[in-house]
N, C-alpha and C positions, 0 to 999 in steps of 0.2 A: 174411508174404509181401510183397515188395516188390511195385515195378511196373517197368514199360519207361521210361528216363532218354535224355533226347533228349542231343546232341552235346555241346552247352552244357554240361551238368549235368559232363559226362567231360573234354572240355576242363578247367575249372575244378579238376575232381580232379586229374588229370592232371600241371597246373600248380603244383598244391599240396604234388607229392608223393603223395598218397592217406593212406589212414591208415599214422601213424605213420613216414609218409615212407618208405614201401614203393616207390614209382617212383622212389626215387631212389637205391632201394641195386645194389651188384652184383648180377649174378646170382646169386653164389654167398651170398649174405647175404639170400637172400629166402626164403620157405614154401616156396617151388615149388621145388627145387633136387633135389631127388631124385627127383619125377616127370619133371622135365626132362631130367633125367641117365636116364633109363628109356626115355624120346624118343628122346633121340640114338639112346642104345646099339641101338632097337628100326632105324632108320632106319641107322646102319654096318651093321648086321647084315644087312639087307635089300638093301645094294645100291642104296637111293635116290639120286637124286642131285640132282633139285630137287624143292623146297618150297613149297609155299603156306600161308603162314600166315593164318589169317582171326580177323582180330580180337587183333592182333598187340603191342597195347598200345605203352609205349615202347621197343621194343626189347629185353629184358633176355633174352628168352629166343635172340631171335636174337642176343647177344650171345654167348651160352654157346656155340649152334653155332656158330658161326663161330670161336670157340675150339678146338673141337674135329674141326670139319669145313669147314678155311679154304678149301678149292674148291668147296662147295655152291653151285648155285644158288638163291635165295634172292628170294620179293616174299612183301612182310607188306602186310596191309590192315586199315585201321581208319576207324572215321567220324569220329574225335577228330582233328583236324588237329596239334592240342597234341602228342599221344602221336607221330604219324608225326614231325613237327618233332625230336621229341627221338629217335627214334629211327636219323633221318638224322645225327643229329649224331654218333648212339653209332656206328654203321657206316655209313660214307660208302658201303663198297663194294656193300652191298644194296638192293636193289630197296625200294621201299615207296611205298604208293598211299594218299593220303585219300579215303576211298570208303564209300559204304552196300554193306554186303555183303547185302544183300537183292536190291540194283539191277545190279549187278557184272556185268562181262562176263566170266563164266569163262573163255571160249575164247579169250580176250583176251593169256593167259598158259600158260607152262610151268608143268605139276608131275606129278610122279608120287607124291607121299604129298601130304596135306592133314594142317597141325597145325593145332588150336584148342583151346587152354587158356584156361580161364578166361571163356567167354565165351558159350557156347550158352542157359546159364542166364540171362543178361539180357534175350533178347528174343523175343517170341512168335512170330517169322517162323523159329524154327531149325530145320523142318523145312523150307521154301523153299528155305533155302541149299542145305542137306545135299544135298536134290534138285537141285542145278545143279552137283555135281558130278558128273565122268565117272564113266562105271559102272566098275567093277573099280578102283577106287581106292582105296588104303587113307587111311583116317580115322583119326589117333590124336588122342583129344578128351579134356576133362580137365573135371571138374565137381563141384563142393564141395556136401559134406556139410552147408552150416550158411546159415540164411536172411540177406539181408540187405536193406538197403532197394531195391538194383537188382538183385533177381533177381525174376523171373519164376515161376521153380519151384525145388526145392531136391530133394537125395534122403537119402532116409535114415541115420541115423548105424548103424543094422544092414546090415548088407554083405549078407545074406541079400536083403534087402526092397528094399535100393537097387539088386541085380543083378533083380532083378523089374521096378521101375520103368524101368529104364532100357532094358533088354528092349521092356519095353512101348511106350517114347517111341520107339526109333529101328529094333528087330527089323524095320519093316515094308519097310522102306525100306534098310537096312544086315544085312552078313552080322556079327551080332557074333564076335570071336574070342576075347577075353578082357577080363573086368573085374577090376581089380587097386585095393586102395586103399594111401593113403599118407597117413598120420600126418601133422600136423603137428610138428616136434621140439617148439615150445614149447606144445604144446597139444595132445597125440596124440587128443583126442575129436574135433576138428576135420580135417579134412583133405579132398582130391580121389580121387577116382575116375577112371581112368585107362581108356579104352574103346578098343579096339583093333576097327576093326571094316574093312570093304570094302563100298563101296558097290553096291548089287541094281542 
């Protein structure tokens, strides 16, 4: 079990590329690419039309919508100044905020779906956030099966135990709808879980 990594720590990843120079591939050349693609699809299907990304990294995934959904309205937020920098340079046309999503003025912005991949699992304030969004909202959130130095908590590589866990963490607070995992291709023991849920 990791811990909580302050801006700096992310920044510097960020700037590095991350492992194996993961922030600096396409979208479509990263892990994530078919939960993402499971996003979009869940979001056309719905009728969304803008977005809040929280904890939005450098872009890659709002790079993908906006491939696929070039009218969305769109604000990402991150505390890494780094990752927003590179993420205005990837889409000039989207929104993006350097901000603690702890502190954040929700009502500050549009959205009618909330994404967050890859990110609840880094810090111990994620039921804070969850809670500052509007009720009846839907939540499509993304969280990996496997420990690392900046997670906080991790869930299970049985899909049984980690629809338990995950139940547990956020049932109280969100109407869950469906949890779905996804393979990593180069490494299918590894992969995110995919939580569809609407905020109580």
């Amino acid at each position: 079990m990791g811990k909580e990594l302050d801006s700096d720590f992310y920044n510097e990843v960020f700037k590095n590329g991350g492992s194996e120079g993961m922030y600096f591939l396409s979208y479509d050349q990263t892990p994530w690419v078919n939960v993402w693609n499971e996003i979009i699809d869940y979001i056309i299907d719905n009728g969304f039309t803008s977005v809040l990304d929280i904890g939005c990294g450098p872009g890659q995934f709002a790079d993908f919508l906006k491939t696929r959904m070039p009218d969305i309205k769109y604000t990402g937020i991150d505390f890494s100044q780094t990752a927003i920098d590179m993420a205005k340079e990837l889409i000039p046309s989207f929104d993006f905020i350097a901000t603690d999503a702890i502190t954040f003025n929700y009502s500050s912005v549009n959205y009618d779906v909330v994404v967050t991949t890859e990110f609840l699992e880094h810090i111990k304030g994620d039921l804070k956030i969850l809670n500052k969004i509007k009720r009846n909202t839907t939540i499509l959130a993304t969280q990996p099966n496997m420990d690392s130095d900046g997670h906080v908590r991790f869930y299970s590589k049985n899909i049984i135990t980690a629809e338990r866990q995950l139940i547990k963490r956020y049932g109280n607070i969100c109407n869950i709808n469906d949890i779905k995992y996804f393979p990593y291709e180069v490494n299918p023991t590894n992969g995110d879980y995919l939580i569809k849920m609407v905020k109580l």
